[in-house]
N, C-alpha and C positions, 0 to 999 in steps of 0.2 A: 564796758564789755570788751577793750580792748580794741575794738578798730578805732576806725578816722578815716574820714573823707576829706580829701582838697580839692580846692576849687580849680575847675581847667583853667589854662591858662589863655590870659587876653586872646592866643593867636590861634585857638583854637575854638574854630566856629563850634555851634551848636549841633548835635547828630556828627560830629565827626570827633577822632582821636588822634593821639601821637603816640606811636610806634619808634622802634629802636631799629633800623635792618642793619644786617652784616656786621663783616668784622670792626670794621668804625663805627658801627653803632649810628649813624647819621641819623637824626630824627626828621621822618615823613608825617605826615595831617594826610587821612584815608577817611574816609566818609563809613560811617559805623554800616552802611549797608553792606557792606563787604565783609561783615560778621559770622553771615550765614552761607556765603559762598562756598563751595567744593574744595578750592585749592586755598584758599584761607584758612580754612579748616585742619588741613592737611601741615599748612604752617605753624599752623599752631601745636600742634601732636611733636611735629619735629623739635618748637620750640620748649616744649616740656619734656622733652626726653633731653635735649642737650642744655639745660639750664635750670630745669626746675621749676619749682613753683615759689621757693622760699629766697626771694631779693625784690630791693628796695628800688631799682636801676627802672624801673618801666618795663612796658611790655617790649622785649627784644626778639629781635624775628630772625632766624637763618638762612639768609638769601641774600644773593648778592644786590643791590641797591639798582641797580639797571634792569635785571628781572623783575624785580619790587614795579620800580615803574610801568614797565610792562603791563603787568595783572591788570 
């Protein structure tokens, strides 16, 4: 059917993901409960208007990596 699943990697626990923020791209481990959050959400909308849906790179997020933290 054309997809494919890979398996998370070793560093990433179980119920959590990695993410891509800012213009380095730096990869953060966020606990998938922040999926359904208001301002996750809103990251995400951003991240689909400036990037798309069609790439290979992981989820990349538009924020700067110290607000990231923040959240």
């Amino acid at each position: 059917n054309g997809s494919s699943c890979a398996a998370a990697p070793d560093d990433v626990p179980e119920g959590y993901l990695a993410v891509y923020v800012g213009e380095e791209r730096r990869r953060c481990v966020m606990s998938a409960r922040h999926l359904s959050h208001p301002w996750f959400k809103a990251l995400l909308e951003k991240a689909a208007e400036e990037f798309g849906f069609d790439h290979k790179e992981g989820l990349r997020l538009p924020c700067d990596v110290v607000a990231f933290k923040l959240m």
